[in-house]
N, C-alpha and C positions, 0 to 999 in steps of 0.2 A: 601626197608626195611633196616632201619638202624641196625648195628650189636648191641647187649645188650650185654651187661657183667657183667650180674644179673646169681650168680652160681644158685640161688634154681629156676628162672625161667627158664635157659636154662635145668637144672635136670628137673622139671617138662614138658617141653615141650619134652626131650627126653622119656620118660618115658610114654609121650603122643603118640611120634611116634612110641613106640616097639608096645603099645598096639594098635595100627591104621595097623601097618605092613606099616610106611611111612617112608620116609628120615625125618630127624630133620628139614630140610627147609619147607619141606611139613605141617610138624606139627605146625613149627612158623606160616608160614604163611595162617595158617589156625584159630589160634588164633589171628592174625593181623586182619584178615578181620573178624571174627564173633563182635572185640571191635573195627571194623571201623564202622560197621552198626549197633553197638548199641551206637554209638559217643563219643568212651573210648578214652583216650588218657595217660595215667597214668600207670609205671609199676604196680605199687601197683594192681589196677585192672584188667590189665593182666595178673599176679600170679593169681590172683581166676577164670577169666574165664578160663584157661590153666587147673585148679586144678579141674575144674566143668566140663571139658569135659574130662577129666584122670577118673575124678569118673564115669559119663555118660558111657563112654566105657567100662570102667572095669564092671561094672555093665549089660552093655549089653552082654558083652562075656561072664559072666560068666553065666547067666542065661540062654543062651539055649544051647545045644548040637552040631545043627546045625549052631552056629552062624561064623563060620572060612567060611565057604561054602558061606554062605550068604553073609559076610563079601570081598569074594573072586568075588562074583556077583556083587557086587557093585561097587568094584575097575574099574571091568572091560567093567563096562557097558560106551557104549561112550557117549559124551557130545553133544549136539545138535551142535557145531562147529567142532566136530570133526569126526563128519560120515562119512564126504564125500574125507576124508584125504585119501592119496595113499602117500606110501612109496618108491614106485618105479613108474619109468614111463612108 
């Protein structure tokens, strides 16, 4: 991933990460790949999908009570590559 140095996209992707509870690379690269497989290539349209999943979010946290909890269940649930990982030997 190449670095941007778009201030209102890198605000908006931060601002995407507080709302996710992720790092800022987390949250780039989570808008990197939703306009990879919709075959974006364009900041311009990076700013609105980053802006549509800031609103998505916000809108989801804010509507239910439970949704930190939930939100905390999903972080943590593993990845089908990642079950079988050990951290120690």
């Amino acid at each position: 991933m190449t670095p941007i140095e778009d201030h209102s996209y890198l605000k908006t992707c931060a601002q995407l990460a507080s709302s996710l509870s992720i790092s800022l690379s987390a949250a780039r690269r989570k808008v990197e790949l939703f306009a990879a497989k919709q075959g974006i290539r364009g900041l311009d349209e990076r700013k609105q999908i980053a802006e549509k999943l800031l609103k998505e979010s916000v809108s989801n946290s804010s509507g239910e009570n439970d949704a930190v909890a939930v939100q905390l269940d999903n972080l943590l649930t593993a990845l089908a590559e990642d079950e079988n990982f050990m951290i120690e030997d």
